[in-house]
C-alpha positions in Angstrom: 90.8 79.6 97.2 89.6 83.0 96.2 92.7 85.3 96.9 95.1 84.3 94.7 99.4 84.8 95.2 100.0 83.9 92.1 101.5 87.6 91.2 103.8 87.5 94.3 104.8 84.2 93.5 105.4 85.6 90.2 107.5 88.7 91.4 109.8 86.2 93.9 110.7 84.1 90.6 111.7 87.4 88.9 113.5 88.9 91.6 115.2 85.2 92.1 113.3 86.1 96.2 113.7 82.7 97.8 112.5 81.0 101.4 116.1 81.3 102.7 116.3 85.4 101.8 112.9 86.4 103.2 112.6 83.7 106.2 115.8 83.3 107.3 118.0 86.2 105.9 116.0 89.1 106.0 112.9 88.1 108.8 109.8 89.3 106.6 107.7 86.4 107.3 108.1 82.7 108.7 108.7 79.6 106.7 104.9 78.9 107.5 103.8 82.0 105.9 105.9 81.2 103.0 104.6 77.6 102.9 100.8 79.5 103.3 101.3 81.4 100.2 102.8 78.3 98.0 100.0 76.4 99.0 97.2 79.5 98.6 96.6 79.5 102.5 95.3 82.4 104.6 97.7 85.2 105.5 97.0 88.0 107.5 97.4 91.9 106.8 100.5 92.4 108.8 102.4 90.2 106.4 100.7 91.6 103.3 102.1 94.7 104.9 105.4 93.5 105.6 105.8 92.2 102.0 104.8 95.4 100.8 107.0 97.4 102.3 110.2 94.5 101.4 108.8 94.3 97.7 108.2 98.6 97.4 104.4 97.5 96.3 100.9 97.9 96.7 98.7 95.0 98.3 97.1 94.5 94.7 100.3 93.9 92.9 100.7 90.5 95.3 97.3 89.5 95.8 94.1 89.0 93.9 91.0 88.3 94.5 89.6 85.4 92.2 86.2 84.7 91.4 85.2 80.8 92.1 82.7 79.0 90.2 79.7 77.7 91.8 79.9 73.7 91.9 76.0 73.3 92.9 
């Protein structure tokens, strides 16, 4: 998968963020979103946005694009 979430997964840890407080408590995404992102699934902008404007970030300080080596 070439976006990686690995620095908003990062940032949840750190902030101790968990599926309960941003699903359930505070409504910023759905469990499936939060399942898409532990898995490195598609998300859309409006939840990049969303997460954004819960986390006080920029969309680079979540997401990242990752080069993938060519298996051929």
């Amino acid at each position: 998968m070439p976006i990686s979430y690995s620095k908003l997964l990062k940032i949840f840890e750190e902030k101790g963020i968990t599926s309960y407080t941003v699903t359930k408590k505070e409504k910023i995404i759905g469990q499936a979103t939060w399942k898409k992102i532990h898995e490195g699934g598609h998300i859309d902008t409006r939840t990049i946005e969303a997460l954004c404007k819960y986390l006080n970030c920029q969309p680079g300080d979540i997401i990242e694009y990752v080069e993938q080596e060519n298996t051929e």
